[in-house]
C-alpha positions, 0 to 999 in steps of 0.5 A, a space after each residue: 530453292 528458288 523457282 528459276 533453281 528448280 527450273 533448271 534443275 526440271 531441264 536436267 530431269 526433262 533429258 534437256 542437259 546433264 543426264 543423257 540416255 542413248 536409246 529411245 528405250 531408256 528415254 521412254 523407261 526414265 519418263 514411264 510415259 511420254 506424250 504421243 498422240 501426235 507422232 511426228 511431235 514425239 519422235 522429236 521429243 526422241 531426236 532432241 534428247 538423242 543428240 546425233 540421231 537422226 528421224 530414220 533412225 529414230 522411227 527404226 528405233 520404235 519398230 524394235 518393239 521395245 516402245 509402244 503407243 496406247 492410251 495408258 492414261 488421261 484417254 489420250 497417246 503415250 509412248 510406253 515402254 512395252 513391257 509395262 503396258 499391261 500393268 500401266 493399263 490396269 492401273 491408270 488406263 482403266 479410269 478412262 473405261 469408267 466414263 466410255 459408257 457414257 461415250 457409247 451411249 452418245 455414239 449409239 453403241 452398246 457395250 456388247 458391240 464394243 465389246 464384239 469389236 475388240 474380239 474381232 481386232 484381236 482375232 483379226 490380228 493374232 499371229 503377227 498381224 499388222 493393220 492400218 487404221 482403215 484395213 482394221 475398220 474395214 475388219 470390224 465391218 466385215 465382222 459384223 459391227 458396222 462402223 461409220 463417223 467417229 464409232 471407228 476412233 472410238 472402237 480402236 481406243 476401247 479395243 487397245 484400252 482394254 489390252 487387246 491392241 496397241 498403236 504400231 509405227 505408222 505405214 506412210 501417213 497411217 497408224 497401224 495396230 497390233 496385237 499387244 500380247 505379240 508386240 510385247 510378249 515380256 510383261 512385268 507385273 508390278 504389284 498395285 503398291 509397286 506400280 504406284 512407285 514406280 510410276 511416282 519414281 518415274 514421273 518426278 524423276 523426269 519432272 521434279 521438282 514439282 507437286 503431288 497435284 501435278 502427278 496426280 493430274 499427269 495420272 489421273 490417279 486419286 490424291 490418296 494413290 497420287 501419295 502412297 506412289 510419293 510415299 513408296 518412291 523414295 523422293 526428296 521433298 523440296 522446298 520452291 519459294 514456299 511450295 512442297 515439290 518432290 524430286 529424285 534424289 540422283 537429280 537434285 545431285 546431278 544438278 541444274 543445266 541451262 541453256 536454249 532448246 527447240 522442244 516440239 508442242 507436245 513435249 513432256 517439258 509442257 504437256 507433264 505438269 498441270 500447272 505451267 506458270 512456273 514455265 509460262 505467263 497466262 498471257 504466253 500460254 494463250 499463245 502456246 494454246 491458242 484457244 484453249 484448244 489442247 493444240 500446244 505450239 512448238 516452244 523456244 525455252 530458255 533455262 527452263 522459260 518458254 521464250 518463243 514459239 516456232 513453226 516449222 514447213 519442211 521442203 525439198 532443199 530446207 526446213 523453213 521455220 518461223 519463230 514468234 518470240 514471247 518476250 523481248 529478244 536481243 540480237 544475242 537472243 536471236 542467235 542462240 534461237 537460231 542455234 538452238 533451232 539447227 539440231 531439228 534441222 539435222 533430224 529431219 536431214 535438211 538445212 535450217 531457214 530462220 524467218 523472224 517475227 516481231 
């Protein structure tokens, strides 16, 4: 197939047309993981896939307890589903722990203090407890592990990358933490060549087509585990322009959807490949991340093809949102952008104010 076939077909696995799900459960089950470190992008990345639903009810969605935040792979925030955190921190998670020794030496901690510090989190929070991000440093300091600078990110991180703690909905504007054995008491237990499936299964089954060097890196897992999961998940090789992809059978039979979509910059639609130039040109994706810096802008795509980028400042009476196009745009254009920006609008419950940048 020809790459703008399997961009489009990519829309159907990404839940962007086609294939629908009606619950941030079974959003969060057909991805295995979405990108989450930060919260109001994810909870976008929810509402655009839940058409109709609206930011409170998403958020009331997350308190279900069936979805967790933690850094199951690539040190840094996904939204999970609860029950397969253990093993998905057993198995991807634990990578990131290999390289802390030498982020502890830099922070002048020593392993036994990390250690002490995710005793005193879980001590602190057993039997329902749920703290904000400063009520469980100040635990840690009252505990006797004294905490300043960045020793307090770091603390929380090896705490819930151990299994100890996980991220809660936040209160107001701050994280909360919780024990993870109390927030997801049901926990499936994949063995370790199960596990690899079922996370190559639902890597390419929200992504495909795309190559085994883009799960790898989504993963962080080894080339050789990255192919026994491919080998183990029952994936149609495919062919785009020359280079062998993989993909779920039930969404190559779905088929390709096109169209327009305001995604946030922390979606899985950038953030789940390693290589973006199907998506992208270098020129647009020092645009998309400027500097390099990690920070991804929210994206204007069409069939599958960033077309702009988009910023939005909500107010009291509107959402005001300023769109940069990437490419020539025609008045068409401008009017299916400013379609595809009205559905945030009624996320975050408010009218939608487009302003045009040349």
């Amino acid at each position: 197939m020809d790459v703008n076939t399997a961009l489009s077909l990519r829309m159907t696995g990404l839940l962007l047309g086609g294939v629908t799900k009606g619950s941030t459960l079974e959003i969060t089950e057909w991805f295995g993981a979405m990108q989450a470190q930060d919260l109001n992008s994810v909870l976008w990345s929810l509402g655009s896939r839940l058409p109709g639903r609206t930011l409170p009810e998403v958020v009331a969605d997350t308190e279900r307890r069936d979805v967790v935040r933690t850094w199951p792979m690539r040190g840094t925030v996904h939204l999970i589903p609860s029950a397969d955190a253990h093993w998905m921190l057993e198995l991807t998670g634990v990578r990131a722990l290999a390289g802390a020794a030498k982020r502890r030496e830099f922070l002048g901690l020593s392993e036994a203090d990390a250690d002490r510090a995710a005793e005193i989190l879980g001590a602190t929070l057993t039997g329902g407890g749920r703290l904000t991000r400063s009520a469980c440093v100040a635990a840690l300091n009252e505990g006797g592990v004294q905490v300043s600078g960045q020793l307090g990110y770091h603390l929380l991180w090896y705490a819930s990358q151990r299994g100890v703690t996980a991220i809660a909905p936040n209160e107001g504007s701050e994280q909360t933490f919780v024990l993870l054995d109390e927030w997801a008491p049901s926990r499936n237990t994949p063995s370790r060549e199960e596990a690899l499936g079922i996370l190559a299964h639902r890597y390419f089954r929200g992504h495909g087509p795309t190559t085994a060097k883009d799960f790898a890196g989504w993963t962080m897992l080894p080339m050789k585990d990255a192919r026994a999961g491919i080998a183990a998940a029952g994936l149609a090789k495919v062919d785009v322009d020359g280079t062998e992809m993989w993909a779920d059978p039930a969404v190559l039979d779905a088929g390709p959807v096109r169209g327009w979509h305001a995604l946030p910059g922390f979606d899985e639609y950038m953030l789940g490949y390693k290589d973006r130039s199907m998506m992208a040109t270098p020129e647009m994706l020092k645009s998309i991340v400027p500097g390099g810096n990690g920070i991804f802008k929210s994206t204007l795509v069409q069939d599958g093809k960033v077309r702009a980028i988009w910023k939005r400042t909500l107010g009291r009476k509107a959402v005001s949102i300023v769109v940069s196009p990437l490419t020539d745009f025609t008045a068409g254009d401008w009017v299916a952008a400013e379609e595809a920006l009205q559905p945030y609008g009624a996320f975050v419950g408010l009218p939608v104010t487009v302003k045009r940048l040349a």
